[in-house]
C-alpha positions in Angstrom: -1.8 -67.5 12.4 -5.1 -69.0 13.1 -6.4 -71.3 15.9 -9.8 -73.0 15.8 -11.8 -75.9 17.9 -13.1 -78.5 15.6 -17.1 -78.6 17.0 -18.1 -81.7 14.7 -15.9 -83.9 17.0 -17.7 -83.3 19.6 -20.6 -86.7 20.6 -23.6 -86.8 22.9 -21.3 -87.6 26.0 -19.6 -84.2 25.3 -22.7 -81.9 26.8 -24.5 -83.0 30.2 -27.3 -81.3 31.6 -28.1 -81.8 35.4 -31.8 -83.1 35.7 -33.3 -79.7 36.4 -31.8 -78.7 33.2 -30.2 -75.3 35.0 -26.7 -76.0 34.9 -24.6 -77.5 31.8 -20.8 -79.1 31.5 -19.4 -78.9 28.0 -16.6 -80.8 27.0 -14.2 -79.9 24.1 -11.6 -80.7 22.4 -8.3 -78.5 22.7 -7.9 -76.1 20.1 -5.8 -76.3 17.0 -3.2 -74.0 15.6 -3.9 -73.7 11.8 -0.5 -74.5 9.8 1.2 -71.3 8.9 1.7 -70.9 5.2 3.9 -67.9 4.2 2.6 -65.5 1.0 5.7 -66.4 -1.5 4.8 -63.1 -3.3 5.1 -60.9 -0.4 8.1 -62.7 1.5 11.6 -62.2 0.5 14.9 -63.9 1.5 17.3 -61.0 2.3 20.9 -62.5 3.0 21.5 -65.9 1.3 25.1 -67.3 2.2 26.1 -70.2 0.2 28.8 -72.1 0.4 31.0 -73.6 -2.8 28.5 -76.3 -3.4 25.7 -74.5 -3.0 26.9 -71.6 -5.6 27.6 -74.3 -8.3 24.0 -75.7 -7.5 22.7 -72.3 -8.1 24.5 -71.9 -11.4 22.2 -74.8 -12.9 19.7 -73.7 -11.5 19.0 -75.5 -8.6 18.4 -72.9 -6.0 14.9 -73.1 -5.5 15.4 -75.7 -2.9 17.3 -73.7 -0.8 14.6 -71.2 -1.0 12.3 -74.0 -0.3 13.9 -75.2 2.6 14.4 -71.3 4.0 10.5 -70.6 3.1 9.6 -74.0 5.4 11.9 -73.2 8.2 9.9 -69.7 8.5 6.4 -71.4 8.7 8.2 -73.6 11.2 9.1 -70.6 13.6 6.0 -69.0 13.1 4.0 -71.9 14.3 6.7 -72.3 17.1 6.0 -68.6 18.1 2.4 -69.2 17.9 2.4 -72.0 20.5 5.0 -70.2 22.6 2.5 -67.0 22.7 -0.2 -68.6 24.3 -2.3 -68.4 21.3 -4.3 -71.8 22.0 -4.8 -70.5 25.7 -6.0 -67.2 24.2 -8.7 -69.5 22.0 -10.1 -71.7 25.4 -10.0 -68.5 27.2 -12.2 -66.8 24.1 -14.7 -69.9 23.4 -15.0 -70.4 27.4 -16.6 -66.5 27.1 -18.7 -67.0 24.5 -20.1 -70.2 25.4 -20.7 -69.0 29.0 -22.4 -65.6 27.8 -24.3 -67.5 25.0 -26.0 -70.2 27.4 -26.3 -67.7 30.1 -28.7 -66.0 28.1 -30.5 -68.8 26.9 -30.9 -69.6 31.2 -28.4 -71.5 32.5 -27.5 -70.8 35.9 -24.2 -72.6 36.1 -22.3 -73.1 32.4 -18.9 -75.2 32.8 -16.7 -75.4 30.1 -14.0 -78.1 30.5 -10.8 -78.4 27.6 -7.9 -81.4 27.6 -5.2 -81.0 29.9 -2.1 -80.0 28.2 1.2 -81.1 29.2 
């Protein structure tokens, strides 16, 4: 699962320079958790238990939506997992570094990086 900050959003309002030009604020946006798509070639459903319905359904061949369903609650978790992990803390935490390293070497004495509060 990826997480990403969308740059282009950012406007002229989202970088301020103090009038010596030493010290920068950024603001950005908070960061996004891709979607999480499952590889249907290399994921398998192990232990299917249908119930009467369901097991006339499949005779016709209407199973795939159970499969479906099973294949969308597993990208569902995963993103849940994701979240739970910390993984969009992990990507301010990450872009905070670079950004700080990158404009300390271009000469910036003090670099803050500011992100949305979460709740």
């Amino acid at each position: 699962m990826d997480c990403y900050l969308d740059f282009s959003a950012l406007n002229d309002k989202a970088i301020v320079l103090t009038p010596d030009r030493r010290s920068v604020t950024i603001s950005l946006p908070a960061p996004d958790l891709e979607k999480a798509n499952l590889d249907n070639t290399q994921s398998h459903i192990y232990n299917v238990n249908n119930g009467l319905l369901e097991s006339i359904a499949d005779m016709f061949g209407e199973d795939q939506s159970l499969e479906h369903q099973a294949y969308m609650a597993g990208e569902q978790k995963i993103g849940e997992a994701a979240k739970a992990a910390g993984l969009q803390t992990r990507a301010e935490d990450n872009t905070r570094r670079m950004l700080i390293g990158m404009l300390d070497a271009l000469g910036f004495k003090a670099v803050t990086i500011n992100f949305p509060r979460t709740t």
